[in-house]
N, CA, C and O of each residue as an XYZ file, in Angstrom:
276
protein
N     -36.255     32.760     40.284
C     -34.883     32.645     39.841
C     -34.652     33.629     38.684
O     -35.211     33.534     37.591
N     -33.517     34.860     39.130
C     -33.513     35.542     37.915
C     -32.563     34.491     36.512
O     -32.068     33.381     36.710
N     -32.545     35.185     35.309
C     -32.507     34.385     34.377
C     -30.897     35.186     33.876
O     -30.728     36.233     34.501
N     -30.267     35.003     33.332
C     -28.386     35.042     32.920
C     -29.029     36.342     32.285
O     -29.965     36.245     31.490
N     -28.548     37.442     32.626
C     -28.643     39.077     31.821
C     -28.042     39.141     30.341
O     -28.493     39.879     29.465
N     -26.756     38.102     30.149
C     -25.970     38.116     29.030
C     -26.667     35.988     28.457
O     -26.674     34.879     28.991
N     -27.166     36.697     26.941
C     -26.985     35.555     26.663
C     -26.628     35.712     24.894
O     -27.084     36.565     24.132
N     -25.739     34.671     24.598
C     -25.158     34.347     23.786
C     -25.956     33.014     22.333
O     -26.815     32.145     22.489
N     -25.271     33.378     21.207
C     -26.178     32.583     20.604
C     -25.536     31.177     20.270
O     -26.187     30.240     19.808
N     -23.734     31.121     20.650
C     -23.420     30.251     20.956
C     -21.543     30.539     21.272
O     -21.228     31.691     21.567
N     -20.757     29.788     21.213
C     -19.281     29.894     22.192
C     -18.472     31.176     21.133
O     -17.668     31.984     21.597
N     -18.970     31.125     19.380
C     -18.256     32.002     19.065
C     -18.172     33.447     19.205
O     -17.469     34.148     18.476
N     -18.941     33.908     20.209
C     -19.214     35.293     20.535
C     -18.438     35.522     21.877
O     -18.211     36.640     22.338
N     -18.070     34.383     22.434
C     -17.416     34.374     23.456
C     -15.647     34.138     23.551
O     -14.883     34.114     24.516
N     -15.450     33.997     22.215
C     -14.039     33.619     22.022
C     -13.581     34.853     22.524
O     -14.246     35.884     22.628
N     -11.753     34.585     22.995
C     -10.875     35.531     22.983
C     -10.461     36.066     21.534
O     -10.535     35.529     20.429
N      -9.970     37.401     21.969
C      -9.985     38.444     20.646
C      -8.744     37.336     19.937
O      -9.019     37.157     18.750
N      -7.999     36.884     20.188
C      -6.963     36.422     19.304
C      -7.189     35.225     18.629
O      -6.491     34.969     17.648
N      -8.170     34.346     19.049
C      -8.518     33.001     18.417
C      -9.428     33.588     17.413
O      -9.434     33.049     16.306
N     -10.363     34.826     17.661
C     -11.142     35.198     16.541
C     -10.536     36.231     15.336
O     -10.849     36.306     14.148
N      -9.991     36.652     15.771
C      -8.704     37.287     14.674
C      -8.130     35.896     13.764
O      -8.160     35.836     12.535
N      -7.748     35.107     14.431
C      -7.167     34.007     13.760
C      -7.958     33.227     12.551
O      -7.645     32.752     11.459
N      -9.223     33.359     13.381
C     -10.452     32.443     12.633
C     -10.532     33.038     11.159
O     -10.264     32.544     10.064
N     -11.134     34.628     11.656
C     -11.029     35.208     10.387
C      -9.912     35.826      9.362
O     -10.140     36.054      8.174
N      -9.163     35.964      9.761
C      -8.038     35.663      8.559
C      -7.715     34.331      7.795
O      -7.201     34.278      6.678
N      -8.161     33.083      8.696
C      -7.803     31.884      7.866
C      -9.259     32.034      6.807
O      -9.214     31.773      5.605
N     -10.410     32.464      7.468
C     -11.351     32.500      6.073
C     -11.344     33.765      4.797
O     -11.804     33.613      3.665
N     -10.786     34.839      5.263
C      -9.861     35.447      4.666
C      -9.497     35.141      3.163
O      -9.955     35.425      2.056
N      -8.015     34.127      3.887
C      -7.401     33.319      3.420
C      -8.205     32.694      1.703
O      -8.011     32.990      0.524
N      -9.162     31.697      2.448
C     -10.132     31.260      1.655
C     -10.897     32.139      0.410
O     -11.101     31.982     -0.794
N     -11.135     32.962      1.249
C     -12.232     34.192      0.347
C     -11.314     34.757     -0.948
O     -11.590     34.778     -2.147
N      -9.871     35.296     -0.081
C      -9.278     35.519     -1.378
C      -8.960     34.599     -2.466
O      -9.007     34.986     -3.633
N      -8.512     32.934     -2.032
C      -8.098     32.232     -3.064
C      -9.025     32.078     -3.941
O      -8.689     31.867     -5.106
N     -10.460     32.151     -3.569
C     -11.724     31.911     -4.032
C     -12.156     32.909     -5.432
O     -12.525     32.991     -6.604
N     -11.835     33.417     -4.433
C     -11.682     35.108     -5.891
C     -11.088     34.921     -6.868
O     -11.518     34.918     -8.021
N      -9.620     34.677     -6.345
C      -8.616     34.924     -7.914
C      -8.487     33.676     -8.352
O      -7.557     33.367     -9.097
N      -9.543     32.677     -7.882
C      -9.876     31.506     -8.838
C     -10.664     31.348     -9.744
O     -10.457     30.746    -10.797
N     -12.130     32.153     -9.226
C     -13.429     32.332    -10.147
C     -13.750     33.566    -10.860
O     -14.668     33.715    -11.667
N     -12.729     34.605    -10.403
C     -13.118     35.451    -11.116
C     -12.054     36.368    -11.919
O     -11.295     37.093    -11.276
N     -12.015     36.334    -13.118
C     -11.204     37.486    -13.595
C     -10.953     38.238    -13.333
O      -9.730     38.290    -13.211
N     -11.548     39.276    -13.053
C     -11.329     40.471    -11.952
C     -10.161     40.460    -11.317
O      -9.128     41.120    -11.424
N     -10.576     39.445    -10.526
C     -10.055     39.458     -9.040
C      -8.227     38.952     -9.579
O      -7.184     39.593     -9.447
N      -8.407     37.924    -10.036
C      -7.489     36.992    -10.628
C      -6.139     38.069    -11.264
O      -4.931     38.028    -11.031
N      -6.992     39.044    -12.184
C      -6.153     40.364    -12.482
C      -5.750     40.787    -11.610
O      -4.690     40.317    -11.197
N      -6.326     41.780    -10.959
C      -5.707     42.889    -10.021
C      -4.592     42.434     -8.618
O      -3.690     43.035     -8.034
N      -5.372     40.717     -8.443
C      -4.787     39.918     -7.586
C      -3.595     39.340     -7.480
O      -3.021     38.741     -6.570
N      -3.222     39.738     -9.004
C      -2.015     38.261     -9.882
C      -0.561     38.458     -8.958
O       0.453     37.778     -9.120
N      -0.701     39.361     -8.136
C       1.007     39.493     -7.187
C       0.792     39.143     -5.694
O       1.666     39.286     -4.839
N      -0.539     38.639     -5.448
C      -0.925     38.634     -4.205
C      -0.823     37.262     -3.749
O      -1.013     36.645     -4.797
N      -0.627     36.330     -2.765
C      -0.638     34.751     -2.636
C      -1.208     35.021     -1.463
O      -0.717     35.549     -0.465
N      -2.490     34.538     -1.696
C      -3.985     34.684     -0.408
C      -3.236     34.033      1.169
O      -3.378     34.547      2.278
N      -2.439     32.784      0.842
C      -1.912     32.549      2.088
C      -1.104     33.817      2.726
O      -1.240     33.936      3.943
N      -0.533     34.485      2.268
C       0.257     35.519      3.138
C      -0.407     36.626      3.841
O       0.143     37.505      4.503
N      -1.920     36.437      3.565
C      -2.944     37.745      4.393
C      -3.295     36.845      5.441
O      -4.210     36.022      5.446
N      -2.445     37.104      6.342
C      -2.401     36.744      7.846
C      -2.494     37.599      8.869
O      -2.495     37.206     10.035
N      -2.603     39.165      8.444
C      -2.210     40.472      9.863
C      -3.059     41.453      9.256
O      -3.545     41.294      8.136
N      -3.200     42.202      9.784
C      -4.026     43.578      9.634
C      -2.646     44.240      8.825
O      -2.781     44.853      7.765
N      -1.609     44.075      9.331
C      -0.543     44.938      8.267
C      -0.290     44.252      6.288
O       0.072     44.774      5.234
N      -0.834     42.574      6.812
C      -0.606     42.142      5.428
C      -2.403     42.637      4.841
O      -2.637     43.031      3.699
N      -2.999     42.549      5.462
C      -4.133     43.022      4.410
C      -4.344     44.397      4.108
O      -4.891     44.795      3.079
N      -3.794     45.288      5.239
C      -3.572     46.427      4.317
C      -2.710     46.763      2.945
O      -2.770     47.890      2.454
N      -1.752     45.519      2.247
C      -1.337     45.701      1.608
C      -2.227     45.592      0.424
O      -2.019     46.405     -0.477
N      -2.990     44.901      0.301
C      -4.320     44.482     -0.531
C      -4.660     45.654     -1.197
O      -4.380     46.687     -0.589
N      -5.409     45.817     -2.738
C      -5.353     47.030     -3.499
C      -7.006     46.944     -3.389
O      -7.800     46.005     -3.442
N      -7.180     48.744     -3.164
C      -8.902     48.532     -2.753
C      -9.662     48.477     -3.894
O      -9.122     48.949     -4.895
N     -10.923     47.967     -4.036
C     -11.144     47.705     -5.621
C     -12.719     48.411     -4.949
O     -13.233     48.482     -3.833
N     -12.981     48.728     -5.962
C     -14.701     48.969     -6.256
C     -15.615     48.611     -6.921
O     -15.199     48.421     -8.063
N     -16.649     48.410     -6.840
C     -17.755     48.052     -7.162
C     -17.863     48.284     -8.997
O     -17.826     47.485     -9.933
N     -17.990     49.600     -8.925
C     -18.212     49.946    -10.521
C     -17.324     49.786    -11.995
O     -17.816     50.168    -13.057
C-alpha cells in the first residue's frame, strides 16, 4: 500500500487562503495591542494607530516601519 505523498502536520496548513489571512490579522491585531501596551517604543510611535483597524494588507501598510537600532 503506497503511503499519502502529501502529508501535513495538521488542518492549519490546509486552510483556505482567506480563513488564514483572517487568522493572522486577528493575531496581528493582538501583537500590536501587545506592543503599545508593554512597550514604550511601540506605545510612542504607535500613539495614532488603534491595533483593531489592521485588518487588510492596505491597513497594515499604513503602519510606520520601525527598526531595530
Amino acid at each position: 500500500m503506497a503511503a499519502d505523498p502529501v502529508e501535513y502536520f495538521d488542518a492549519l496548513e490546509t486552510r483556505n487562503p482567506a480563513e488564514r489571512e483572517a487568522a493572522l490579522f486577528a493575531a496581528l491585531v493582538r501583537q500590536i495591542a501587545h506592543a503599545q501596551s508593554r512597550a514604550a517604543y511601540f506605545a510612542e510611535i504607535l500613539c495614532d494607530i488603534d491595533a483593531r483597524d489592521i485588518t487588510s494588507r492596505a491597513a497594515l501598510a499604513t503602519l510606520p516601519v520601525t527598526r531595530k537600532s
